[in-house]
N, C-alpha and C positions, 0 to 999 in steps of 0.2 A: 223491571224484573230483577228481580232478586237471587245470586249465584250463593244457593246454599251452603256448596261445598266450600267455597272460598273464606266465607262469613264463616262459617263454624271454625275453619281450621284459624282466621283470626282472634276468634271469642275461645279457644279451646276448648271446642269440644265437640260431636259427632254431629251430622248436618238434620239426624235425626231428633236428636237432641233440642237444637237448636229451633228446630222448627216447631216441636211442644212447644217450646219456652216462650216463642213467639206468637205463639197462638193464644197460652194461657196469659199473656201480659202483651197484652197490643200498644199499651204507653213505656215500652221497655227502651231505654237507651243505648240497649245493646250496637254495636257497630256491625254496619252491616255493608255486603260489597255487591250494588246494583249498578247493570245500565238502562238508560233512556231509553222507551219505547221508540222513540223516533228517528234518536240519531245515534243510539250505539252507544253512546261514551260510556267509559265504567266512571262509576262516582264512588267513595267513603260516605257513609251517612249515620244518620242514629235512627235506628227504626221506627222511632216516633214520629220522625220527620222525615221519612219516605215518600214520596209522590212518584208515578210512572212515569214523569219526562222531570230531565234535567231544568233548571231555571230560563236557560237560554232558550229551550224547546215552548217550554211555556210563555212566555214573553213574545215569541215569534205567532203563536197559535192566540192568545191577544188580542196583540196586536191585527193581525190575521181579518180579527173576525168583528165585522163592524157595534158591532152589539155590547161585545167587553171591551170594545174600546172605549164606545158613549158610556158604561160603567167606569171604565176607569177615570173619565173628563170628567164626570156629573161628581165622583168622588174627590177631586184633586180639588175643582172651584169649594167643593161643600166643607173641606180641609181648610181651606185660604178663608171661608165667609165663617167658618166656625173660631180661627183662631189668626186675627192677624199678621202678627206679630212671625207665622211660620216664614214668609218670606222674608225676615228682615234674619233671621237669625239663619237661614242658608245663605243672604250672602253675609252675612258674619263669617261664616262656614267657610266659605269660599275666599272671602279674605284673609283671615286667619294662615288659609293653606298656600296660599297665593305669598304671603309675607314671608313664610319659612319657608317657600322654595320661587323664586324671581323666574327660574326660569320655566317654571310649571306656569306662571303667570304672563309674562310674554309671550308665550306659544297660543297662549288662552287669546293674548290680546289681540294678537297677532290673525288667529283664524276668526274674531269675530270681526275683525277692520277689513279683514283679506288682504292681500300683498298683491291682489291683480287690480286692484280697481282705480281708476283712473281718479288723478287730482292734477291742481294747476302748479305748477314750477315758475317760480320768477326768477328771468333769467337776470333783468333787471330790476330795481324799483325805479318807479316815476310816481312819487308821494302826490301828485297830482290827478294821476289816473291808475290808482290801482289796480286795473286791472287788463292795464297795458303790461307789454312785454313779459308774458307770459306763454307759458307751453302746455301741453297737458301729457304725462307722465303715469307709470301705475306707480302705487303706492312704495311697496319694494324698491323698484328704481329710487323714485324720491329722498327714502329715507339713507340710501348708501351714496347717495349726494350730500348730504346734510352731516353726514355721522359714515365719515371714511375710515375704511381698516386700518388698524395699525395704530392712530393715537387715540387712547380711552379719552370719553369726560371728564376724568376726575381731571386727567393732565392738563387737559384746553381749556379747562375751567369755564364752559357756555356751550351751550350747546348751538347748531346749526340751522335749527329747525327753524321755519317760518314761524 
């Protein structure tokens, strides 16, 4: 829905106004001040590109609904079998972003390894039985065994890791 009074006193000029103009020019870029049928939010928009629910609202209604979901699947494989190459240049995408910020990237790695799941810890080795004297550990635990606070990599020059 669309808040005339607010939109025109944005656009300068009467809500009366506004809404001729709107009507005579439906592709108009005018700036306009709407909320979401569904959940309220007010939004900024350009009236060409007006819809009656916010992005999120839509996406949840979707999602929602088993029918445009199977459109959105049957569309996303038919993208990937039209154009190979689209996955390779999102994780380009993801690389790229991942390089200029390490720590965007660790948190990435981080929740797709997860920091609860169980691995084995050697408390010792016996290069004869590998997989003797061992424990089983989450992952988190593990890694603040291996990589203790306080002296960086660069310092210890090797890391701990199994």
């Amino acid at each position: 829905m669309i808040d005339l009074i607010k939109s025109a006193g944005l656009n300068g000029m009467e809500p009366v106004e506004l809404y001729i103009w709107l009507k005579k020019y439906p592709q108009s870029n005018r700036k306009v001040i709407c909320y979401c049928n569904d959940c309220g939010k007010e939004r900024l928009l350009t009236y060409d590109s007006y819809h009656g629910s916010c992005h999120s609202c839509g996406t949840i209604r979707r999602y929602n609904n088993p029918d445009e979901r199977m459109k959105t699947g049957i569309a996303t494989r038919k993208a990937i079998i039209d154009d190979p190459t689209i996955l390779e240049r999102r994780g380009e995408g993801i690389s790229k972003a991942h390089k200029d910020n390490p720590k965007l990237w660790y948190a990435a790695h981080e929740a797709s390894r997860g920091g609860t799941d169980i691995v084995t810890h050697h408390i010792a080795y016996d290069f004869n039985n590998l997989g003797a004297l061992t424990i089983k550990i989450t992952r988190s635990h593990h890694g603040s065994i291996h990589n203790p606070k306080g002296l960086p990599l660069t310092e210890r020059g090797y890391s701990l890791i199994d």
